[in-house]
N, C-alpha and C positions, 0 to 999 in steps of 0.2 A: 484496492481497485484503482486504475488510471486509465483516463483516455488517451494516452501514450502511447503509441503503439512501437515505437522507436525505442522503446526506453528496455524491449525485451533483450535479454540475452537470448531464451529455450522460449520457445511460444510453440502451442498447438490450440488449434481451432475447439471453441468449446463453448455451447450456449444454455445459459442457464438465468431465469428470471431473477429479476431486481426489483423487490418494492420499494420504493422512493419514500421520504417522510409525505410528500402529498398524495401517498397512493400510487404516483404512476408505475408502472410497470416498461421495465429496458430490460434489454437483455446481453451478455457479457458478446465477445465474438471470439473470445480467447481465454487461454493461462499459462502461467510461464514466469521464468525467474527474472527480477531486477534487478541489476547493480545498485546501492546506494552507497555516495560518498559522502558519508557527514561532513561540515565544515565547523569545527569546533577554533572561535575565538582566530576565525581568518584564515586557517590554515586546513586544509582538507586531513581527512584522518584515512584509518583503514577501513578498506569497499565494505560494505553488508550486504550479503545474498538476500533477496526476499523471497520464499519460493511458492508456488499456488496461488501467484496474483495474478486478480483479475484484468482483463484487458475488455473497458466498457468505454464506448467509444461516444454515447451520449452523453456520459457524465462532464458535469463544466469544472470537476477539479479532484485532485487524489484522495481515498480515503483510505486511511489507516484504521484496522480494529487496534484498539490497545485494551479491551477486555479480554480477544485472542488472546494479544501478546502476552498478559498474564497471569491468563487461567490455564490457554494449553502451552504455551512456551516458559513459562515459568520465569518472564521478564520481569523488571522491577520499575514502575513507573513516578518519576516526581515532578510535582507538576506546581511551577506560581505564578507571578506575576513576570516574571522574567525567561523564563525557559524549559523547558520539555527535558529532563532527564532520564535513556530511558537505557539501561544494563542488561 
């Protein structure tokens, strides 16, 4: 999910409820694919598609599932004190 709306490549209109850790309830206004370009060790790498993200315009920051990413993608997550590894 991001309040990004600039950040789509494919966007189409699509509202669907969000419960917040405090309860509140927002709702998406969009979904649609992301470009990302990792920057590994200063140098950008190659783009990743995101596809079926949300576009929630109240949200104050992006949020990535990584239980998605590795229960139905089949990703591999490592995670310490220094940085997110994610395959």
């Amino acid at each position: 999910m991001t309040p990004h709306c600039h950040w789509f490549k494919k966007y189409e209109q699509y509202s669907v409820p969000i419960k917040l850790a405090d309860n509140t309830i927002i709702y998406s206004a969009g979904v649609g694919s992301v470009i990302f370009v990792p920057i590994i060790e200063g140098k950008e790498t190659c783009p990743v598609e995101f596809t079926r993200v949300l576009h929630v315009p109240k949200l104050q920051n992006n949020l990535l599932s990584i239980l998605f990413l590795t229960r139905r993608r089949q990703f591999e997550v490592n995670i310490n004190a220094d940085f997110i590894k994610i395959q």
